[in-house]
C-alpha positions in Angstrom: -2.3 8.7 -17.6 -0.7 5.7 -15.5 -1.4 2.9 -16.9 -2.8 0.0 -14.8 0.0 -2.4 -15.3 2.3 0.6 -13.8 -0.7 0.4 -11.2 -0.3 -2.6 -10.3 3.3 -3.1 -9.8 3.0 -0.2 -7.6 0.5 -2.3 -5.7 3.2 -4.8 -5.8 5.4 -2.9 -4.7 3.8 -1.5 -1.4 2.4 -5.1 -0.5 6.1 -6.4 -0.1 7.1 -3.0 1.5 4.5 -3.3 4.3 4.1 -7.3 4.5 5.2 -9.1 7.3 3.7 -12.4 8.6 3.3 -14.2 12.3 3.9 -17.6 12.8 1.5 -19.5 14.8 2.2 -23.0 16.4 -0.6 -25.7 15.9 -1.4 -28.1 18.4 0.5 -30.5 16.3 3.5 -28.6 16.6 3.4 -27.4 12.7 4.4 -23.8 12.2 2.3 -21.9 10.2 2.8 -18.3 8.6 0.2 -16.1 7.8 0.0 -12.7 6.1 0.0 -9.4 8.2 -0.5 -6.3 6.9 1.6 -3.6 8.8 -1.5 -1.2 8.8 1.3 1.4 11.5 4.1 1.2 9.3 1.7 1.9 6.1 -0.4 4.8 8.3 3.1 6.6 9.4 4.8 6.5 5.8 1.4 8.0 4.8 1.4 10.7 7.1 5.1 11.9 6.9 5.0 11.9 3.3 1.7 14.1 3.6 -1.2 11.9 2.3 -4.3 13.3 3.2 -6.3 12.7 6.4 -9.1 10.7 5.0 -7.0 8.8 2.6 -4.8 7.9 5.7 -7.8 6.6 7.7 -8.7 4.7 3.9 -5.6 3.0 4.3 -5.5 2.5 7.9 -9.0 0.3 8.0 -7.9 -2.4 5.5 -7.7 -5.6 6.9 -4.6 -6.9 8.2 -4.8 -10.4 7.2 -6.6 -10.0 3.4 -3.3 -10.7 1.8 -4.7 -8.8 -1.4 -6.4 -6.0 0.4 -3.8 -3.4 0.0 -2.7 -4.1 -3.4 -6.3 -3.7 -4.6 -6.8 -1.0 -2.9 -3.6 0.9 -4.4 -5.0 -0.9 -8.2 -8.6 0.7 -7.5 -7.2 3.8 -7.4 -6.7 3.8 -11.0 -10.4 4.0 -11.6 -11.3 5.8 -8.5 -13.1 3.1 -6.6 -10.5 3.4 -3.5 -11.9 7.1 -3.3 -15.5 6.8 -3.0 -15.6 7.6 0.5 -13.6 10.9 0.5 -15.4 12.0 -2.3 -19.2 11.5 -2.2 -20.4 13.9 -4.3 -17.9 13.4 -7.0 -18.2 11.7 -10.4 -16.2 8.9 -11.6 -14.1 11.0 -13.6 -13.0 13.4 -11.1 -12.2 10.2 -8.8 -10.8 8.4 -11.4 -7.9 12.0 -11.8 -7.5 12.0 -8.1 -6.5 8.2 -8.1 -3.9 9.0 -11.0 -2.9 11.9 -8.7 -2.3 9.3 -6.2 -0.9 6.6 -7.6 1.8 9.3 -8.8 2.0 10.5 -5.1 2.6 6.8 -4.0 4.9 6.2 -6.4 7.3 9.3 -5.6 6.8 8.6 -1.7 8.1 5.3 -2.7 10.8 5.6 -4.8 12.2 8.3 -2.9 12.2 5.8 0.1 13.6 3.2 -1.8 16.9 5.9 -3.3 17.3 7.3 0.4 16.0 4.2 2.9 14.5 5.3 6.8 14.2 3.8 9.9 11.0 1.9 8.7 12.7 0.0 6.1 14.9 -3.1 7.3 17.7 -5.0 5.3 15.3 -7.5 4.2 12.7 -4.9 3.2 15.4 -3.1 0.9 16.7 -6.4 -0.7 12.9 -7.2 -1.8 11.8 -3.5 -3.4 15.3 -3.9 -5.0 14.5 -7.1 -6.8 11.2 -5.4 -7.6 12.6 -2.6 -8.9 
């Protein structure tokens, strides 16, 4: 079983992987950055590295701006909460083995990025799943 620490540096991992942020000017002038979720990015790494079609469209409707959103929903997989709506007439156990399935999906998709980087990832990108790794 993954563990939820491994869980959650996963999480960790994917938040910097598909962060960015947009600056917005105040009427005072004052630049201010806010968290963005690059829900594209997220739903095309998915896709090529065959994630199912409901867990795609799982991914695909967290919010953009909840900083935490994605790395909770990647943590809830350990216990199967982030799989409730592909699996209604499951029990928590069977959800709980698909999210382990998953969270050793995502982390293969991932670190075979990372070894062999794509036209998703930029410079910067690399530097910060290096220093995470």
């Amino acid at each position: 079983m993954i563990s939820r620490k491994t869980a959650k540096a996963l999480a960790e991992f994917y938040h910097v992987r598909f962060k960015s942020s947009r600056s917005v000017t105040t009427i005072y002038g004052n630049v201010n950055d806010y968290y963005v979720l690059t829900k594209d990015r997220l739903y095309d790494f998915l896709y090529e590295n065959n994630f199912d079609a409901w867990f795609l469209n799982a991914a695909k409707s967290l919010s953009e701006s909840n900083e935490r959103g994605l790395r909770e929903f990647i943590m809830r997989l350990h216990t199967g909460e982030s799989v409730v709506s592909g699996t209604p007439n499951w029990d928590w156990d069977q959800r709980s083995k698909l999210g382990q399935r998953l969270i050793k999906d995502l982390s293969e998709a991932i670190l075979n990025e990372t070894i062999k980087p794509d036209a998703y990832v930029s410079a910067h990108e690399s530097k910060s799943m290096q220093t995470l790794a």
